[in-house]
N, C-alpha and C positions, 0 to 999 in steps of 0.2 A: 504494500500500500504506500504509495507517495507521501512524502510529509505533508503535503500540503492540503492533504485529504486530515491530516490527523486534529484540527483542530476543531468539523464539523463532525470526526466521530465522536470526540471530546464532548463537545455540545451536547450531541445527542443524549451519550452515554448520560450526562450531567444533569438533562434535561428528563429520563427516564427515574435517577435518582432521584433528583428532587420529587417525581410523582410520589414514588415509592416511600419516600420518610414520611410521606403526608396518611399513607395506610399501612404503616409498620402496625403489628401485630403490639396491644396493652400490656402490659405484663400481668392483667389479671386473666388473661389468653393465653400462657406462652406459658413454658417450662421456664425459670429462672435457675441460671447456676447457681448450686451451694457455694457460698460464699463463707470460711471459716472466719472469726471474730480475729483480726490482728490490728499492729498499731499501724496509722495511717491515715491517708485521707479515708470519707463516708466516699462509698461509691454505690448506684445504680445497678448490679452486675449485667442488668435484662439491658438496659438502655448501653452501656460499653458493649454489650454483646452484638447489639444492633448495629452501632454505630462502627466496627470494625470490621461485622460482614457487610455491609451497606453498600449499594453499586456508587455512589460518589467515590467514597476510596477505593474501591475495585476500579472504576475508571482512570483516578489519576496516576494509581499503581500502573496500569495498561501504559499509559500515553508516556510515563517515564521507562516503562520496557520498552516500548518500540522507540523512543531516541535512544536508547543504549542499543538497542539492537542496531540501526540505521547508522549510527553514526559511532561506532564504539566505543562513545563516552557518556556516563552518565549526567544528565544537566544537572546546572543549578541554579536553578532559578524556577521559578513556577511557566515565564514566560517561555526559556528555552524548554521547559516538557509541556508545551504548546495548551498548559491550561489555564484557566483562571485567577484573578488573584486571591492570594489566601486568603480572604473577607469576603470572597464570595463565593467560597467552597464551603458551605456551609448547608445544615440539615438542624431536627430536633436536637440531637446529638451533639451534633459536632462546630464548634467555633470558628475555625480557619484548619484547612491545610497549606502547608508551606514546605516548596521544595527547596532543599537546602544543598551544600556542596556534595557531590556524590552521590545526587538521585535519592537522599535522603530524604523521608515526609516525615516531618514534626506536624502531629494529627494534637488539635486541643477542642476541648471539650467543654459543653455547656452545661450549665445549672443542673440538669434534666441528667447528668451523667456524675455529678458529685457540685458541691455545692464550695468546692475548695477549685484551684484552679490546678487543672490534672492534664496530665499530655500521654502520648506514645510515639516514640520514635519508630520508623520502619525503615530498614535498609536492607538495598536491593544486595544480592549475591550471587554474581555472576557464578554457574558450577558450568563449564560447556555452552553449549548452547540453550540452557536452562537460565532462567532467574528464579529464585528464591528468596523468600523476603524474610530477613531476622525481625522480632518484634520486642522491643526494650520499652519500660517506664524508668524515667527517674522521679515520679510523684507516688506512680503506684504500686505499693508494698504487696499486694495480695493479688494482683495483676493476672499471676497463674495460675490461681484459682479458680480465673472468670475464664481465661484463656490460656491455652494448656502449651501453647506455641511460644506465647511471649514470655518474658521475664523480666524483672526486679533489679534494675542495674544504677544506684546513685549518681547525678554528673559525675563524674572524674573520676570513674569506676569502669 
C-alpha cells in the first residue's frame, strides 16, 4: 500500500474507533478482570481493558508498522506515523496518544480509567519480518493483573 494511501486508512481506521468507544460494552455487561488489592494508583480494570484493545490504538499501532515496514525506520512523531495529533487521538478511555522516538506510543488515560493521571508505554519490536509490541506502565503497579502482556516498569527502570 502506498504511503500516501496511509493517512485515509488512518482516518478511516480512527473514524470506525471513534464509533466503536461510543458502544463499548458497560462493565455491568462484561466480565471484568480480577484485579488483586496493591499499592498504586485506583484503576478501572474493565475500562484499561477496553481502552488497550480499542481499534484507535490498534490503528495507530498499524500506521506506525507500516512506516517501519516502508521505510525501515521507526517515526517519531505522530505526524511522521501519518496520524493525528495526540489530543485528538482520543476515546472514553483514552486522553492522547503520542508517538515518541522509536515508534514509541505513550497511551494516557482519562478519568473513566483511574482518577490519578496513569499512562502505558508500547514499543514496537522488530523480530524479522514480524512487529511485536512490549507493553510497560511506569504509573501502573498492578498493570498485569488487568493485562497479562504488559508490565510494571518505574521511569528509569
Amino acid at each position: 500500500m502506498p504511503i500516501k494511501m496511509l493517512p485515509a486508512l488512518a482516518a478511516a481506521l480512527l473514524a470506525a474507533a471513534a464509533a466503536s468507544a461510543q458502544t463499548a460494552p458497560s462493565a455491568a455487561t462484561s466480565a471484568t478482570p480480577a484485579v488483586p488489592a496493591t499499592t498504586g494508583p485506583r484503576i478501572d480494570p474493565q475500562a484499561l481493558h477496553i481502552a488497550l484493545s480499542s481499534l484507535l490504538l490498534a490503528a495507530t499501532k498499524m500506521a506506525v508498522e507500516e512506516v517501519l515496514r516502508k521505510t525501515g525506520h521507526a517515526p517519531d512523531s505522530n505526524a511522521a506515523a501519518h496520524v493525528g495529533a495526540p489530543d485528538y487521538l482520543t476515546s472514553s478511555e483514552i486522553s492522547s496518544i503520542t508517538v515518541r522516538q522509536g515508534g514509541v506510543l505513550d497511551v494516557h488515560f482519562t478519568s473513566a480509567v483511574s482518577p490519578d493521571l496513569v499512562r502505558v508505554r508500547l514499543r514496537p519490536v522488530r523480530e524479522g519480518d514480524a512487529i511485536q509490541w512490549s507493553c510497560t506502565s511506569p504509573d501502573i503497579v498492578q498493570i498485569q493483573a488487568v493485562e497479562s502482556y504488559c508490565s510494571y516498569r518505574p521511569d528509569g527502570h
